[in-house]
TORTIGU-907669 format. One record per residue (C-alpha): x, y, z; residue number from 0; residue in three letters. Coordinates in steps of 0.5 Angstrom, whole numbers, plus 500, padded with zeros to 3 digits. Layout:
BEGIN
{tike {X; Y; Z}; NUM; "ALA"}
...
//
This chain:
BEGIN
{tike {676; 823; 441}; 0; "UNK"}
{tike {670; 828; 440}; 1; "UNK"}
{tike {671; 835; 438}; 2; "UNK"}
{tike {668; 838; 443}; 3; "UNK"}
{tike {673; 834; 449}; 4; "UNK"}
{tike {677; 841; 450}; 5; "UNK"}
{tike {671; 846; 450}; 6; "UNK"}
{tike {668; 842; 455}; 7; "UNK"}
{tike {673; 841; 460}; 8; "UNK"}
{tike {674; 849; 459}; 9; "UNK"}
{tike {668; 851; 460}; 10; "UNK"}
{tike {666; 847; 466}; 11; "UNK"}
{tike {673; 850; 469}; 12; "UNK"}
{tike {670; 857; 467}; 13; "UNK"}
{tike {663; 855; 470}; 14; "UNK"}
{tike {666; 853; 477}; 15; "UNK"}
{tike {671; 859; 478}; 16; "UNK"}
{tike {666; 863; 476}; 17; "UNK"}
{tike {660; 861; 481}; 18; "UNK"}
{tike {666; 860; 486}; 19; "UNK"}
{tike {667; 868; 484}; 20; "UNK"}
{tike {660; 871; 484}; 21; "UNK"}
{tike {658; 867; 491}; 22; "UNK"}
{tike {664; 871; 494}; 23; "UNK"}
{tike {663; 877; 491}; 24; "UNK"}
{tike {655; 877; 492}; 25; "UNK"}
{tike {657; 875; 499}; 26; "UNK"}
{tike {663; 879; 501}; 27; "UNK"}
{tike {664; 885; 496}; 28; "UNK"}
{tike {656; 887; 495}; 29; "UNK"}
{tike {655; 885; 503}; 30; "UNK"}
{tike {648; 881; 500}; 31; "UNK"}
{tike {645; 879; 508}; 32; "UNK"}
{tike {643; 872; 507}; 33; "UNK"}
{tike {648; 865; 505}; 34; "UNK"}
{tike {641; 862; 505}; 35; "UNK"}
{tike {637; 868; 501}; 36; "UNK"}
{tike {642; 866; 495}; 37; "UNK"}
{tike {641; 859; 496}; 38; "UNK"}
{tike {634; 859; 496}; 39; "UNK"}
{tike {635; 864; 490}; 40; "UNK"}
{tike {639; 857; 486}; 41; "UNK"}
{tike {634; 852; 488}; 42; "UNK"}
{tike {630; 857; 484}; 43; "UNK"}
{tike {633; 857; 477}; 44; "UNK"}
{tike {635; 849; 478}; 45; "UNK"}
{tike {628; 848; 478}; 46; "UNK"}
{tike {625; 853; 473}; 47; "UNK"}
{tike {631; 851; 468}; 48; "UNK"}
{tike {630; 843; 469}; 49; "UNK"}
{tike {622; 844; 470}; 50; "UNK"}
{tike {622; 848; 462}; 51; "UNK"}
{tike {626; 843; 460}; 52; "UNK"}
{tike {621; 838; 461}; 53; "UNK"}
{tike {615; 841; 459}; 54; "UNK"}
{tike {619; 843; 453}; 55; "UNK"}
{tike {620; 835; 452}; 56; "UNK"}
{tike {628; 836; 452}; 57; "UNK"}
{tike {628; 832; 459}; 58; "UNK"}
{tike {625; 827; 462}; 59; "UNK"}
{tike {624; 827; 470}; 60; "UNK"}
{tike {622; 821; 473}; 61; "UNK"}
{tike {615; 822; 477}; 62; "UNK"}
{tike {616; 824; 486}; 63; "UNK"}
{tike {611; 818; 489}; 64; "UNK"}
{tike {614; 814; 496}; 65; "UNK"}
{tike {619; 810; 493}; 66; "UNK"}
{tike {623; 815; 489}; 67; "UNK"}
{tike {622; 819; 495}; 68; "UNK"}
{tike {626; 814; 500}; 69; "UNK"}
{tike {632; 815; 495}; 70; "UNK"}
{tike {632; 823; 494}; 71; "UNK"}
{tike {629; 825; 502}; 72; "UNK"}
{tike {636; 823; 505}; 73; "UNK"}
{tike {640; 826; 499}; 74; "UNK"}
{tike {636; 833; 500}; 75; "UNK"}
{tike {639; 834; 507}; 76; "UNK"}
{tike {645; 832; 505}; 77; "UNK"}
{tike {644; 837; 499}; 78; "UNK"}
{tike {641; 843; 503}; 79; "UNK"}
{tike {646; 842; 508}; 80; "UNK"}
{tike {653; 842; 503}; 81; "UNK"}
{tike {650; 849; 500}; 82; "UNK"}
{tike {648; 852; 506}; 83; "UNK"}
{tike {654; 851; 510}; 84; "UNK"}
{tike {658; 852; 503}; 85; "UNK"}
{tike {655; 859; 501}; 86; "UNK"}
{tike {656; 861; 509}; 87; "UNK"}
{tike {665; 858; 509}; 88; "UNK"}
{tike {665; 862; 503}; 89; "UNK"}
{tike {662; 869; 506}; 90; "UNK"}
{tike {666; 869; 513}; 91; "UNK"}
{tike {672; 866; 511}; 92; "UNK"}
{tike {678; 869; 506}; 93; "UNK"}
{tike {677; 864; 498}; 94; "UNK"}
{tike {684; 861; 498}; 95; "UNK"}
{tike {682; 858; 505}; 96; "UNK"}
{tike {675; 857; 503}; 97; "UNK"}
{tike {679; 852; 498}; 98; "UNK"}
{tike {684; 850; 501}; 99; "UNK"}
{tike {679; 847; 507}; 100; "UNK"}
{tike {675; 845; 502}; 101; "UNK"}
{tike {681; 839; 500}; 102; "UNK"}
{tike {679; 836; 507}; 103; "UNK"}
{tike {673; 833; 503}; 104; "UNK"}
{tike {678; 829; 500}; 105; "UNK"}
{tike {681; 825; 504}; 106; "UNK"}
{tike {673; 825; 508}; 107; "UNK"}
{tike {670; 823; 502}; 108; "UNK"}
{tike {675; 817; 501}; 109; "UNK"}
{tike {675; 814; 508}; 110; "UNK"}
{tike {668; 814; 507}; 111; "UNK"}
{tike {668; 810; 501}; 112; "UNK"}
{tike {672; 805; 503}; 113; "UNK"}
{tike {669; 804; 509}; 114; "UNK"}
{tike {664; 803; 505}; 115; "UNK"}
{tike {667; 799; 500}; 116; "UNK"}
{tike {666; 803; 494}; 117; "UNK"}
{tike {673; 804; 492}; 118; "UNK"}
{tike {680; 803; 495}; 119; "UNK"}
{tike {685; 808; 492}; 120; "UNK"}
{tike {693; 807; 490}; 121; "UNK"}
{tike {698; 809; 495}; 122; "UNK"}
{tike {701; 814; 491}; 123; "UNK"}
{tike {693; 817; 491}; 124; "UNK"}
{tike {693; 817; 499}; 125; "UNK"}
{tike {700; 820; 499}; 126; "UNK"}
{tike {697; 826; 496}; 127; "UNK"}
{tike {690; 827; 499}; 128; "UNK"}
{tike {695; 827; 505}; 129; "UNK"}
{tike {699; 831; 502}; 130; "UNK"}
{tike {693; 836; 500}; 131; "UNK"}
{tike {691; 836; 508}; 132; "UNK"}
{tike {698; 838; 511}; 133; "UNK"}
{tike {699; 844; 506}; 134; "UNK"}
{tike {692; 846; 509}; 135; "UNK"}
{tike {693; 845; 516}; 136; "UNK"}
{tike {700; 849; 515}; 137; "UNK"}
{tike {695; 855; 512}; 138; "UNK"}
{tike {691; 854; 518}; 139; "UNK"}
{tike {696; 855; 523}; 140; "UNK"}
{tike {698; 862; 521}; 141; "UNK"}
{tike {692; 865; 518}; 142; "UNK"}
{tike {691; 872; 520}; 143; "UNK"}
{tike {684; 872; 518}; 144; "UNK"}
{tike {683; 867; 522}; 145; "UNK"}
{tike {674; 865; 523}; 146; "UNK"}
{tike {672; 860; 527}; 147; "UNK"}
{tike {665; 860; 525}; 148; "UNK"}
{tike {667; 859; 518}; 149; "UNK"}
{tike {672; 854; 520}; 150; "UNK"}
{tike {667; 850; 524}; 151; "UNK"}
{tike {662; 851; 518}; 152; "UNK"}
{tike {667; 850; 511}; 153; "UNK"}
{tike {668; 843; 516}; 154; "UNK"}
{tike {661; 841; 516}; 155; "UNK"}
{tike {662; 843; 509}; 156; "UNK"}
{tike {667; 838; 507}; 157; "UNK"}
{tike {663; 833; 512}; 158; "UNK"}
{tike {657; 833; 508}; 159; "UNK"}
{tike {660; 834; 501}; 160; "UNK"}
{tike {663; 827; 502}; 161; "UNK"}
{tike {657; 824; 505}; 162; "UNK"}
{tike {652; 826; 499}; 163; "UNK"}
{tike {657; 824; 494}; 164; "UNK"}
{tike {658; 817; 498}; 165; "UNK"}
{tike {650; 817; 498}; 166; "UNK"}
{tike {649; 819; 491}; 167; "UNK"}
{tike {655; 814; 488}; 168; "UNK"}
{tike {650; 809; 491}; 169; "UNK"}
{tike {643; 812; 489}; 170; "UNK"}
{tike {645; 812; 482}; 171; "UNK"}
{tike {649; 805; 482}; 172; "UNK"}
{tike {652; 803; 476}; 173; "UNK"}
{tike {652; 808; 469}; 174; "UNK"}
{tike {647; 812; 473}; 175; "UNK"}
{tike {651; 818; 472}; 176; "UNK"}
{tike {646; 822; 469}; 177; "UNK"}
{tike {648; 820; 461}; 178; "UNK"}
{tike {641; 816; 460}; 179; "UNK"}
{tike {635; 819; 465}; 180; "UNK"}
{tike {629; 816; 460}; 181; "UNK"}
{tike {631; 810; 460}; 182; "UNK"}
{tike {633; 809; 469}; 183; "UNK"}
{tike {626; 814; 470}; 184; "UNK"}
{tike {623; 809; 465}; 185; "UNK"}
{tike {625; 803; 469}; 186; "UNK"}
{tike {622; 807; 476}; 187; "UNK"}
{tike {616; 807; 473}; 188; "UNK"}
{tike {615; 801; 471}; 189; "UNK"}
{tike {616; 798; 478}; 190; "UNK"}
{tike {610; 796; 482}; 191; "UNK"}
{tike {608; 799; 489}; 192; "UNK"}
{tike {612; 794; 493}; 193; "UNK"}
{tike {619; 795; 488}; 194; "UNK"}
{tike {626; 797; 492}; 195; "UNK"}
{tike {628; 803; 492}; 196; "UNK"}
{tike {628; 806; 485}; 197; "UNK"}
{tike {636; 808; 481}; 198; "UNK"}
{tike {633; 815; 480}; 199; "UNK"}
{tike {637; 819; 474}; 200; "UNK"}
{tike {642; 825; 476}; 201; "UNK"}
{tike {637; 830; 473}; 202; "UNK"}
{tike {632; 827; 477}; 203; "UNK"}
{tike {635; 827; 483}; 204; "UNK"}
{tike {638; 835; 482}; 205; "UNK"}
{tike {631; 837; 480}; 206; "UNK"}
{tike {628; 834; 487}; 207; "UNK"}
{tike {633; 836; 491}; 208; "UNK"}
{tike {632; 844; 489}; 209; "UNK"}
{tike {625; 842; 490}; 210; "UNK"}
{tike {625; 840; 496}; 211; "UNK"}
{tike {631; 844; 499}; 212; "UNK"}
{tike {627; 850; 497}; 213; "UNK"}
{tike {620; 849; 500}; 214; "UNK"}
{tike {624; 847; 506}; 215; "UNK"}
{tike {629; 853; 506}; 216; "UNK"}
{tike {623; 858; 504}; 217; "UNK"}
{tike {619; 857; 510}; 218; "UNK"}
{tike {625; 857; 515}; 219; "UNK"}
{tike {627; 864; 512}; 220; "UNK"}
{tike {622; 867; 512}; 221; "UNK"}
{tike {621; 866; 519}; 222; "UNK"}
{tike {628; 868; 521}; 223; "UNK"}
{tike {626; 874; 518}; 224; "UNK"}
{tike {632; 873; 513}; 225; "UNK"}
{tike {628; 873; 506}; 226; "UNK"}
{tike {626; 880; 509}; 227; "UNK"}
{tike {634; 882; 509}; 228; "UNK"}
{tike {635; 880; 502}; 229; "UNK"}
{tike {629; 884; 500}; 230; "UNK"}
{tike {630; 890; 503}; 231; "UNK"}
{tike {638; 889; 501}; 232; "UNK"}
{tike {635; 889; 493}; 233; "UNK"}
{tike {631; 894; 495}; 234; "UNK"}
{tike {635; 900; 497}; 235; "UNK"}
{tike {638; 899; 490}; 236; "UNK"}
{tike {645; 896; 490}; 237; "UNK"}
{tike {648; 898; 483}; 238; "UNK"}
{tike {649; 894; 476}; 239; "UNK"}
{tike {655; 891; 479}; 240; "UNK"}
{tike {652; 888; 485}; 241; "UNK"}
{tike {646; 886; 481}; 242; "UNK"}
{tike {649; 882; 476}; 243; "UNK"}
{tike {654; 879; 481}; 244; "UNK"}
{tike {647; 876; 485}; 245; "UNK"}
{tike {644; 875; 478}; 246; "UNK"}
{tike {651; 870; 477}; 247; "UNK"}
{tike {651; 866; 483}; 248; "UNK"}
{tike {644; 864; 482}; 249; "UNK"}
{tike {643; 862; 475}; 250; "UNK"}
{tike {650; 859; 475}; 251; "UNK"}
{tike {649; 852; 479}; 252; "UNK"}
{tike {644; 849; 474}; 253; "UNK"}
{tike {650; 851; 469}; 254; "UNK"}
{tike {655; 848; 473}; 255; "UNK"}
{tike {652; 841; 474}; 256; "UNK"}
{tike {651; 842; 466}; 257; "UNK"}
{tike {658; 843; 465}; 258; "UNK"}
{tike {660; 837; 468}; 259; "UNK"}
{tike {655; 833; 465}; 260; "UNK"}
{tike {657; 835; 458}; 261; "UNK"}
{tike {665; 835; 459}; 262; "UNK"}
{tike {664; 827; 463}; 263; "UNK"}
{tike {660; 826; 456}; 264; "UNK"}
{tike {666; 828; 451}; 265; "UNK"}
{tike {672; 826; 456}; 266; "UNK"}
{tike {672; 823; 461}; 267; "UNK"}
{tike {669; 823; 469}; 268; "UNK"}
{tike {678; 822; 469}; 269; "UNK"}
{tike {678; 828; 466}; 270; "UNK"}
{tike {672; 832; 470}; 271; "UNK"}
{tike {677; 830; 477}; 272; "UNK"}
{tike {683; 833; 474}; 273; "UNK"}
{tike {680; 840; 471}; 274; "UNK"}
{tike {676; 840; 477}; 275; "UNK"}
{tike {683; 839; 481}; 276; "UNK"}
{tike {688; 845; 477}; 277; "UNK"}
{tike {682; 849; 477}; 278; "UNK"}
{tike {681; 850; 484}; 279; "UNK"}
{tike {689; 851; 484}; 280; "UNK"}
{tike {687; 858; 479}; 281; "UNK"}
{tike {682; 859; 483}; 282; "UNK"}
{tike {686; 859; 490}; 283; "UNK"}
{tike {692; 864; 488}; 284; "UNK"}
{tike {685; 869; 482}; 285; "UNK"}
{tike {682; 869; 491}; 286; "UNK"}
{tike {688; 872; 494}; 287; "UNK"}
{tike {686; 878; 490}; 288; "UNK"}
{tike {678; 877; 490}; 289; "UNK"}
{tike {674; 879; 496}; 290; "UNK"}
{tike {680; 884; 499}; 291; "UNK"}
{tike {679; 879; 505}; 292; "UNK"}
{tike {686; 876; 505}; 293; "UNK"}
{tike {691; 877; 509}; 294; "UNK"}
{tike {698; 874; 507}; 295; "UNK"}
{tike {704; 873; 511}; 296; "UNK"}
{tike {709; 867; 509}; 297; "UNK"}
{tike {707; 861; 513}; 298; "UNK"}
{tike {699; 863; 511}; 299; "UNK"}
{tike {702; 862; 503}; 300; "UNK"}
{tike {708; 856; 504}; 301; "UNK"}
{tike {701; 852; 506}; 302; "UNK"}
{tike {696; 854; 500}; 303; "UNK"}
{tike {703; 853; 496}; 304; "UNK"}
{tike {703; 846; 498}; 305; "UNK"}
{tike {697; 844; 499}; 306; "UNK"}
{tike {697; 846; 492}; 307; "UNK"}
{tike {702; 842; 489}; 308; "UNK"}
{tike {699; 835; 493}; 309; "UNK"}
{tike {692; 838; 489}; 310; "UNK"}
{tike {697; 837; 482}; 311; "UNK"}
{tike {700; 831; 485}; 312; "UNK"}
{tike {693; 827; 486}; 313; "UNK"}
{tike {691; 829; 479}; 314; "UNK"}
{tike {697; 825; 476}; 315; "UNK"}
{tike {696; 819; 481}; 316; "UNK"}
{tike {689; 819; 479}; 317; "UNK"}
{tike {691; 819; 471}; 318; "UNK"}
{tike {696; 814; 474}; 319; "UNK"}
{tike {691; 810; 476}; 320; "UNK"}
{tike {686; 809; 471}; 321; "UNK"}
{tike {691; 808; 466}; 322; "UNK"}
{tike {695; 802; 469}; 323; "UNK"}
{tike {687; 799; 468}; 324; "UNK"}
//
């Protein structure tokens, strides 16, 4: 077992509750005027992050041509779409629903993938994604801060979540997790003019996809008049507070796809789930108190409670799973 499994897993699960705080806190606490400012603010780092990297030849990144481009066009859409209707739910809409909802990418996700033939999960696993859905859908019923513009959005969210990770598994094929992008980056280059679709590497994708997310989203901002917005917002001089909570949301998401990075190497993508899945029940009850945007009543929170304990149940099914393997 490598030394660094349980400081990995720890701190992927504080990256992701924290990005998840700072993107409320920068929306909702400090009123930053634009969802699409901010995720145009992390394309940004993701790219001068993964673009330093390779200059400083600690990476390599496979070069854009048509081929390549096939592959990472569709990803992009889906990839701008998640963030954008991602960044928009969590701004309208209370976090322990944002994260309630969110479970409907699991079940989404695992329609999809048998649909496609991707994997075919265990009675006990489906049970529990159900489970996830109706302790949901029993919050939803009696939420008394009730958005529909962040319902509809926090939908299109799980929709496009579970499409992008169904597309991904299938861009990046077998061992195509991220753990050696020299050598898929190196057998793109070696394809011909007329070679298929190339297997690009995790960082690669990553790094196109903030790419071309950013020069899609910039002159779409600037046009709606949003970048002005979020310039006139930093300049009326927010406070140190609102300042280092934009300065999180945007640099953390480059730190995240690290962090999952680093904590599959040293554990296990088994490992990745579960931390994912009990951090995400922290950070349902840490929101009731973040935000000042909940509004309890017994129903609301008998619903988050379950879908809470469905969430605890998938983890040990998944653990199930891979051990009876």
């Amino acid at each position: 077992r490598s030394p660094f499994a349980v400081p990995t897993a720890l701190f992927y699960a504080s990256v992701s509750v924290g990005i998840i705080s700072a993107n409320k806190l920068t929306l909702t606490t400090h009123g930053f005027p634009s969802s699409g400012a901010l995720a145009l603010a992390q394309f940004a780092v993701t790219c001068f992050c993964l673009g330093g990297l390779k200059l400083a030849r600690c990476i390599d990144l496979a070069a854009l041509d048509w081929r390549s481009l096939r592959v990472v066009g569709p990803l992009t859409a889906l990839f701008l779409c998640d963030v954008l209707m991602g960044l928009f739910a969590t701004g309208n809409l209370s976090l322990p629903m944002f994260t309630v909802l969110r479970r409907f990418s699991i079940p989404t996700t695992m329609l999809l993938e048998r649909f496609v033939g991707q994997s075919n999960p265990s009675r006990l696993v489906q049970a529990s994604v159900w489970g996830m859905v109706f302790g949901a859908v029993v919050a939803a019923y009696d939420d008394l801060g009730f958005d529909p513009a962040g319902y509809a959005a926090v939908g299109l969210n799980d929709l496009f979540t579970a499409c992008r990770g169904v597309y991904l598994k299938a861009a990046l094929g077998p061992g195509g997790s991220g753990g050696e992008p020299k050598k898929a980056d190196a057998d793109l280059e070696k394809g011909g003019a007329d070679a298929p679709a190339p297997r690009l590497s995790k960082l690669s994708l990553l790094f196109y996809n903030a790419l071309l997310s950013g020069a899609v989203l910039a002159p779409w901002l600037n046009y709606t008049g949003e970048l002005e917005m979020a310039r006139a917002w930093l300049e009326a001089k927010p406070g140190p507070a609102a300042l280092t909570s934009l300065a999180l949301s945007a640099s953390l998401g480059p730190v995240l796809q690290y962090a999952i990075f680093v904590c599959t190497q040293h554990n296990s993508a088994l490992t990745t789930t579960v931390v994912g899945a009990l951090k995400n029940v922290g950070t349902t009850y840490m929101g009731m108190f973040l935000g000042g945007d909940y509004n309890y009543s017994v129903v609301n929170f008998t619903g988050i409670t379950l879908s809470c304990l469905a969430s605890l149940v998938y983890s040990w099914a998944v653990l199930l799973g891979r051990q009876g393997k």
